[in-house]
C-alpha positions as CSV (number, residue, x, y, z in Angstrom):
1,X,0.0,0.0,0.0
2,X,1.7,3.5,-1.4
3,X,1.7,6.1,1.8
4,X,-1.2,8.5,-0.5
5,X,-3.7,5.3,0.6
6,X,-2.0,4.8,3.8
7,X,-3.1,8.5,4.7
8,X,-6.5,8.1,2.9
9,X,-6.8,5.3,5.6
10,X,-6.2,6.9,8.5
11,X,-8.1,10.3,7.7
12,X,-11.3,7.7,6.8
13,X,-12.3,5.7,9.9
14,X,-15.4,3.9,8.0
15,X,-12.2,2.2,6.0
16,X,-11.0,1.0,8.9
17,X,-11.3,-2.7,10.3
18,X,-14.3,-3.2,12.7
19,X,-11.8,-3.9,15.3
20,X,-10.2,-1.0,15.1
21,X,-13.0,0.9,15.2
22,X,-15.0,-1.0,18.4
23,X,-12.1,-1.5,21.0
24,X,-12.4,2.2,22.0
25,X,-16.0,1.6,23.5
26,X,-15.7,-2.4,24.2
27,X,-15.2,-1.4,27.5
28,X,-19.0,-0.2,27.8
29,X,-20.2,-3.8,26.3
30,X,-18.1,-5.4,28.9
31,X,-20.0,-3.8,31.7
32,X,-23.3,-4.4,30.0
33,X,-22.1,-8.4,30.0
34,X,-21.0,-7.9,33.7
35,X,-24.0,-6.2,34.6
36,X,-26.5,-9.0,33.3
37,X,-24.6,-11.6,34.6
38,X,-23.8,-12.8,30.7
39,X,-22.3,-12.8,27.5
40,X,-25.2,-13.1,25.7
41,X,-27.5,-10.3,27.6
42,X,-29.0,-9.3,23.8
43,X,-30.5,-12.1,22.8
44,X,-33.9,-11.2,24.9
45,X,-34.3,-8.1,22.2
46,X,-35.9,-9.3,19.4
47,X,-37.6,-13.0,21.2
48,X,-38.5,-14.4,18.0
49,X,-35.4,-14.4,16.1
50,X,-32.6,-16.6,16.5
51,X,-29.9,-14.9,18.7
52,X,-32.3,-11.8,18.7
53,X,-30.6,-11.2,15.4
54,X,-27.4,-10.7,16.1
55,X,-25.5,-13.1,13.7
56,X,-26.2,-16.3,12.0
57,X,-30.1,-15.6,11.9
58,X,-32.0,-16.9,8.6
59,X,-33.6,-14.7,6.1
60,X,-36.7,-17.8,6.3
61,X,-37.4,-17.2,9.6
62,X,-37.8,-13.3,9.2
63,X,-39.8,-13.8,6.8
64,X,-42.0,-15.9,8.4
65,X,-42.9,-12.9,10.9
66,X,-43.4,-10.2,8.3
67,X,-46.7,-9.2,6.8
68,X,-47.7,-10.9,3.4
69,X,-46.8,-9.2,0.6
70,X,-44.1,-6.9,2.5
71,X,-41.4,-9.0,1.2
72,X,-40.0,-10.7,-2.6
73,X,-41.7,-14.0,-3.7
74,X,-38.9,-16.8,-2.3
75,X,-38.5,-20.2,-2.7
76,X,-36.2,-21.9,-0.2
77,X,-33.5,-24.5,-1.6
78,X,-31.6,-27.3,0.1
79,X,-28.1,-28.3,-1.7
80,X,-29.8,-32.0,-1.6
81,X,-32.2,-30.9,-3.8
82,X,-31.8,-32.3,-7.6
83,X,-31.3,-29.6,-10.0
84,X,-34.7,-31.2,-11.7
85,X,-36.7,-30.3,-8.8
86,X,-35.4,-26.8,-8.4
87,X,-36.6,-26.4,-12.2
88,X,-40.1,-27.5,-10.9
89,X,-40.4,-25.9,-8.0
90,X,-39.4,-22.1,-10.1
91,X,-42.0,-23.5,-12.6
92,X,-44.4,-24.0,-10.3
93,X,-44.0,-20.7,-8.4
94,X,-44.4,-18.8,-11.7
95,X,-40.3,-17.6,-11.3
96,X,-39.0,-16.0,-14.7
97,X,-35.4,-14.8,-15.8
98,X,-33.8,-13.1,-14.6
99,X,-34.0,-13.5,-10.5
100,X,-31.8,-13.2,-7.3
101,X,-30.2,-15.8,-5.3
102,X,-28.7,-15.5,-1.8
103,X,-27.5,-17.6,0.9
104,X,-30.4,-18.2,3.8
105,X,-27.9,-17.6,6.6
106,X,-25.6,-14.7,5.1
107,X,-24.2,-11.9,5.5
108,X,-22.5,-8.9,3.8
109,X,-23.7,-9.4,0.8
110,X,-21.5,-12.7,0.3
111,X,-22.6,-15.2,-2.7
112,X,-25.7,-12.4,-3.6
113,X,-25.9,-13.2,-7.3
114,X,-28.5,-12.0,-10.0
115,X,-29.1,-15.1,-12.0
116,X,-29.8,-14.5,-15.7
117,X,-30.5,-18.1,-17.3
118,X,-30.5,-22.0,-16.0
119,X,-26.5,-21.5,-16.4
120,X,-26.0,-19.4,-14.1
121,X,-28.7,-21.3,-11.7
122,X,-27.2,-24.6,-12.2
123,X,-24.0,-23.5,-11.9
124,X,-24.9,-21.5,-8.5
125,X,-26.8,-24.5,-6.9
126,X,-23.4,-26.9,-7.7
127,X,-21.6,-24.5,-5.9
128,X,-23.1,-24.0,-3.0
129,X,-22.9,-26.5,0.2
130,X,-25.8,-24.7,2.4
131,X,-29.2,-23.4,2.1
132,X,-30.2,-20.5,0.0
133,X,-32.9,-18.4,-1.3
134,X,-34.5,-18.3,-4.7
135,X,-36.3,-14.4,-4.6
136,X,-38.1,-12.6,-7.3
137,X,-35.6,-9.6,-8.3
138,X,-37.3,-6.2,-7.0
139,X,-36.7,-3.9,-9.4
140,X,-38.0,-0.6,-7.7
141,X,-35.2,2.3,-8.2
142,X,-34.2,3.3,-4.2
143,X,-33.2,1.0,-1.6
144,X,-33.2,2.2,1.5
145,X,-31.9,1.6,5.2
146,X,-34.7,2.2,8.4
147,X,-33.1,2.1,11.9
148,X,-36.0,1.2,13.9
149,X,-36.7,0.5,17.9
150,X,-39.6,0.2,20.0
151,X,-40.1,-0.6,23.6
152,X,-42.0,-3.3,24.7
153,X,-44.3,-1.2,26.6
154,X,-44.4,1.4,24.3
155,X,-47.0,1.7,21.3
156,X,-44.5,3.8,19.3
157,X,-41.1,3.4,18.2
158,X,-38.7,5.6,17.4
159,X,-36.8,6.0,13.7
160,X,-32.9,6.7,14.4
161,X,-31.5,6.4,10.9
162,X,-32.9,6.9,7.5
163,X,-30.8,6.4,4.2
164,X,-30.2,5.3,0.7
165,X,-27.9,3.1,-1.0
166,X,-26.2,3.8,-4.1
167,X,-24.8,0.9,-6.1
168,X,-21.0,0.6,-7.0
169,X,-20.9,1.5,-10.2
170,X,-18.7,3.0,-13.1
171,X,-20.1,5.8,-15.6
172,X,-19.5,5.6,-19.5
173,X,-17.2,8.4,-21.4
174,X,-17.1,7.0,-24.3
175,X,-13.3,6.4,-24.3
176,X,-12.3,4.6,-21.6
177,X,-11.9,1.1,-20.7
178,X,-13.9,-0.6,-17.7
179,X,-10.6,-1.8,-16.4
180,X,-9.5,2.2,-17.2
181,X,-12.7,3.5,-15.5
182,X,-12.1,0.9,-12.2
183,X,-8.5,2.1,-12.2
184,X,-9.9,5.6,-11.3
185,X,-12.5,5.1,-8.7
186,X,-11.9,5.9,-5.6
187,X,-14.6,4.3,-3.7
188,X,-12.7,0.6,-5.4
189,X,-9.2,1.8,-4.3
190,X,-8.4,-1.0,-2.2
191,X,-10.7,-3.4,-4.4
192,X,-8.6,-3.4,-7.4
193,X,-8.3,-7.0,-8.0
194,X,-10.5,-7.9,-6.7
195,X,-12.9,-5.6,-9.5
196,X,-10.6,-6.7,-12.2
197,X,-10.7,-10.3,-11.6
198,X,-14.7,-10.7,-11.4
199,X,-15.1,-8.2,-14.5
200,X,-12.3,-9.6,-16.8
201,X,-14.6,-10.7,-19.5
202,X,-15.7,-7.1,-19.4
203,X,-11.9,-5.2,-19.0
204,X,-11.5,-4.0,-22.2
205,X,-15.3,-3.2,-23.1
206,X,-15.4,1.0,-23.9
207,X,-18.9,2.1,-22.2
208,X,-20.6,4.9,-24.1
209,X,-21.0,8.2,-22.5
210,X,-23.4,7.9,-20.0
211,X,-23.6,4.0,-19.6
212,X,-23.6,3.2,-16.5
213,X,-21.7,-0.4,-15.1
214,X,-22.4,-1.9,-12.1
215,X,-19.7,-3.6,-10.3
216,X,-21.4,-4.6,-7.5
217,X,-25.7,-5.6,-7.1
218,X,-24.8,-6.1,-3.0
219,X,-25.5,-2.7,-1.6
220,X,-24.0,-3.7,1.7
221,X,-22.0,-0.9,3.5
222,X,-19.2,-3.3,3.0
223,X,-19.4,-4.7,-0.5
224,X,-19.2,-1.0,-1.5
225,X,-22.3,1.0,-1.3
226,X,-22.7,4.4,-0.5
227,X,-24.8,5.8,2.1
228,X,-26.7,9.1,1.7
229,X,-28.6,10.5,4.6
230,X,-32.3,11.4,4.2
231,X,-32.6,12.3,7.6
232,X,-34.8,15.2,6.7
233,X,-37.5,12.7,5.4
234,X,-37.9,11.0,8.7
235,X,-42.0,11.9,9.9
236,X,-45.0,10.1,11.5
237,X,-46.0,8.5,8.0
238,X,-42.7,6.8,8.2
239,X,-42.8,6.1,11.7
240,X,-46.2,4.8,11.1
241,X,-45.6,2.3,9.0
242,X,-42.6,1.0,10.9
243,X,-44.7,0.8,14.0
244,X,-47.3,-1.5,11.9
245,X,-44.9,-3.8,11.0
246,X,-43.4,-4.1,14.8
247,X,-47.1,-5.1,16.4
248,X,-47.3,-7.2,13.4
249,X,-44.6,-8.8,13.8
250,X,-45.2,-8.7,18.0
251,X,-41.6,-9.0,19.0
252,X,-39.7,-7.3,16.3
253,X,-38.3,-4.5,18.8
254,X,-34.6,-3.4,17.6
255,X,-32.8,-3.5,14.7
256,X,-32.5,-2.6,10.4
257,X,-34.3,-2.5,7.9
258,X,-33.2,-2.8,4.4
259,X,-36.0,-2.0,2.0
260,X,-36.6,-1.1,-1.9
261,X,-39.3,1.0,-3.0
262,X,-40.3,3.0,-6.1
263,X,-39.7,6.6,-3.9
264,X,-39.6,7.7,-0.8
265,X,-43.4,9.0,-1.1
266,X,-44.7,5.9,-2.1
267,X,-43.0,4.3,1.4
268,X,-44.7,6.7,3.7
269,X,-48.2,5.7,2.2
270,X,-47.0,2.0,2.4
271,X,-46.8,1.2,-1.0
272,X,-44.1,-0.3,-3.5
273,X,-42.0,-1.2,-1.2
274,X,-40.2,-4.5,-0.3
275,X,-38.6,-5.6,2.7
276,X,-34.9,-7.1,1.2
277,X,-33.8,-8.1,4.7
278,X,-34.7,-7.1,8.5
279,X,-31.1,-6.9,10.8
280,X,-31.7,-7.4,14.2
281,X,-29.9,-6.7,17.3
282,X,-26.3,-7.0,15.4
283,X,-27.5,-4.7,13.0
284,X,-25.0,-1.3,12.4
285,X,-27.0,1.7,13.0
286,X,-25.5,3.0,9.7
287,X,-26.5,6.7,9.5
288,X,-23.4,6.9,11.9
289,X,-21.4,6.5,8.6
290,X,-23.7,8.2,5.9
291,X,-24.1,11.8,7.5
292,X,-20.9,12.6,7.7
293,X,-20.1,11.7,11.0
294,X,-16.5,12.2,12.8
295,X,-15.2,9.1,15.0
296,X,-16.4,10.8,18.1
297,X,-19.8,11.6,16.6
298,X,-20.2,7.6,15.1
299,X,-19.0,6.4,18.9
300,X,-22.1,8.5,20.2
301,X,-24.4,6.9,18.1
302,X,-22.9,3.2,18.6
303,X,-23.0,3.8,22.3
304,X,-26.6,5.8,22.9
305,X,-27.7,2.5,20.8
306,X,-26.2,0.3,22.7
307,X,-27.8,1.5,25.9
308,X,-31.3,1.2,24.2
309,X,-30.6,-2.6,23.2
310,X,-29.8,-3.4,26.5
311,X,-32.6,-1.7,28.0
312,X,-35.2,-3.3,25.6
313,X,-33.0,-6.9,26.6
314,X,-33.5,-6.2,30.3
315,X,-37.4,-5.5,29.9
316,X,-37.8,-9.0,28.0
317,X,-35.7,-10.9,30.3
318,X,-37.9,-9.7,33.1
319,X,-40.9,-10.8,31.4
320,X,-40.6,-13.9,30.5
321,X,-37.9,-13.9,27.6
322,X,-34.8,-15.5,29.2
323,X,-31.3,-14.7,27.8
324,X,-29.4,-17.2,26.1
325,X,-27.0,-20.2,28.0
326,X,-23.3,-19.4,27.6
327,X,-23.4,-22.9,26.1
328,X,-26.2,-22.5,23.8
329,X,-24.4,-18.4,22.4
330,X,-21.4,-20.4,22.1
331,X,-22.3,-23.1,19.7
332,X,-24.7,-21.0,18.0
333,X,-22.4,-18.4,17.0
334,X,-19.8,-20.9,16.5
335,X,-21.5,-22.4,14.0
336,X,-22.9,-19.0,12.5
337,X,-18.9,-17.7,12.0
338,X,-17.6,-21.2,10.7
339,X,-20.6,-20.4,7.7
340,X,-19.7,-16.9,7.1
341,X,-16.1,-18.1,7.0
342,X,-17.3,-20.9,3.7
343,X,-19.9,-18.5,2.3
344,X,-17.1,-15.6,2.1
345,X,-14.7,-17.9,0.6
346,X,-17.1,-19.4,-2.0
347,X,-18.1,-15.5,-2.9
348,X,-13.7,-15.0,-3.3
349,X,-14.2,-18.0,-5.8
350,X,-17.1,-17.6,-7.7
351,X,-16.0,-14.6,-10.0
352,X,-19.3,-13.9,-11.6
């Protein structure tokens, strides 16, 4: 690494590892795990979801708890199932070209693929050793994040982050090369390879003025999108329909939402709009990255989030929700890391 992206590092803490970023404040976790009397004092937060959402949860079982219609068409695949039966079952579900795949446990975008033609499924479902999700592709314009908490004995919750997601993409000059255009980008600066080697069909393809390339359909903080406040469109329509969806739900009390809708408008009056994923109590309040936010600013909102988790976790524990065994946290996440470990290596793999 040259010392002009050395100092781009240090000057940009969201570049930085999540490590490096968290053991300031870990100290203020540690006394919320003293001061339970466990490791595991979140897991009361959101009773319904596996770990209260704080890793390894399934997309299947969120699902399950959302309203009808709030979510993509999805069809649930087992890697024993014979490639002739997945053919049926998209048949028989009405699926058409082109539409999304994604691991059920996942996370950070890892082994998201658009699939175009029986190709690209059959050679998707021969790679992959766990279960994933066939889902129709939403094709509404924004995607957006909703950082969204309620207490238990509240009737409404409170919106703490609003934002949209911009894809990483390249724009057309009419001259230059994709691999000419990735060269240039900054927000792929320490992605170069990585770029290059999943668009090397594409390299030395001249994109006409305008055109835009996406290099990226993950919109995942991490796998490259960009975060743009709309903290000025947060109101009671929003918070409405946010609220809804949490007594819906009954025990859906902390965590993201990642969503894609037609417009912001159409959102608040609770229409085209689909719920992509719901984050739980491990979810990144990420407007502490898209506003602009110093380090000191971002630790504020980690840590003033952090005190609400624990005490919606401390309400459910005393009603009935019990937190976790140390035994039960361990193996679960365990088990949870060991698949993220495969499903991020099988995404390093599969360059397509």
């Amino acid at each position: 690494m040259n010392l002009k992206n050395i100092l781009f590092k240090l000057t940009h803490w969201e570049t930085w590892h999540y490590m490096a970023k968290y053991i300031p404040i870990m100290p203020v976790w540690a006394w919320y795990c003293a001061r339970a009397g466990s490791l595991w004092w979140f897991t009361p937060s959101n009773p319904t979801i596996a770990f209260g959402g704080f890793e390894g949860e399934t997309k299947s079982e969120m699902y399950k708890q959302l309203p009808p219609g709030s979510f993509p068409k999805s069809i649930y695949i087992s890697p024993s199932f014979c490639f002739e039966e997945i053919i049926k079952l998209i048949k028989d579900n009405n699926f058409i070209f082109p539409f999304a795949v994604k691991p059920d446990a996942g996370m950070m975008g890892f082994m998201f693929r658009r699939i175009n033609n029986t190709e690209d499924l059959f050679a998707y479902h021969k790679k992959m050793p766990v279960n994933y999700i066939i889902q129709t592709l939403v094709n509404y314009p924004l995607e957006v994040s909703v950082f969204y908490y309620r207490f238990p004995y509240e009737q409404k919750g409170t919106i703490t982050g609003f934002l949209k997601k911009e894809f990483l993409q390249i724009t057309g000059d009419g001259k230059l090369t994709v691999e000419e255009l990735i060269s240039q980008y900054e927000r792929v600066r320490f992605r170069q390879e990585e770029m290059k080697a999943k668009h090397a069909d594409n390299l030395q393809k001249i994109l006409e003025e305008g055109e835009i390339y996406f290099l990226s359909y993950a919109l995942n903080l991490s796998r490259g999108g960009r975060l743009i406040s709309l903290q000025n469109e947060k109101d009671e329509r929003l918070l409405r329909i946010f609220d809804d969806i949490s007594h819906y739900t009954k025990h859906f009390y902390y965590g993201r939402y990642d969503i894609k809708c037609t417009s912001v408008e159409k959102l608040k009056e609770g229409k085209e709009f689909s719920i992509l994923e719901y984050n739980g109590c491990g979810a990144e309040p990420h407007h502490a990255y898209g506003n602009g936010n110093t380090l000191l600013q971002a630790y504020r909102i980690f840590l003033q989030h952090w005190k609400i988790l624990y005490k919606i976790s401390s309400y459910n524990h005393r009603n009935g929700f019990r937190r976790w065994s140390f035994k039960k946290g361990w193996d679960y996440l365990k088990k949870g890391k060991q698949n993220f470990r495969l499903i991020k290596k099988l995404d390093a793999e599969t360059q397509w």
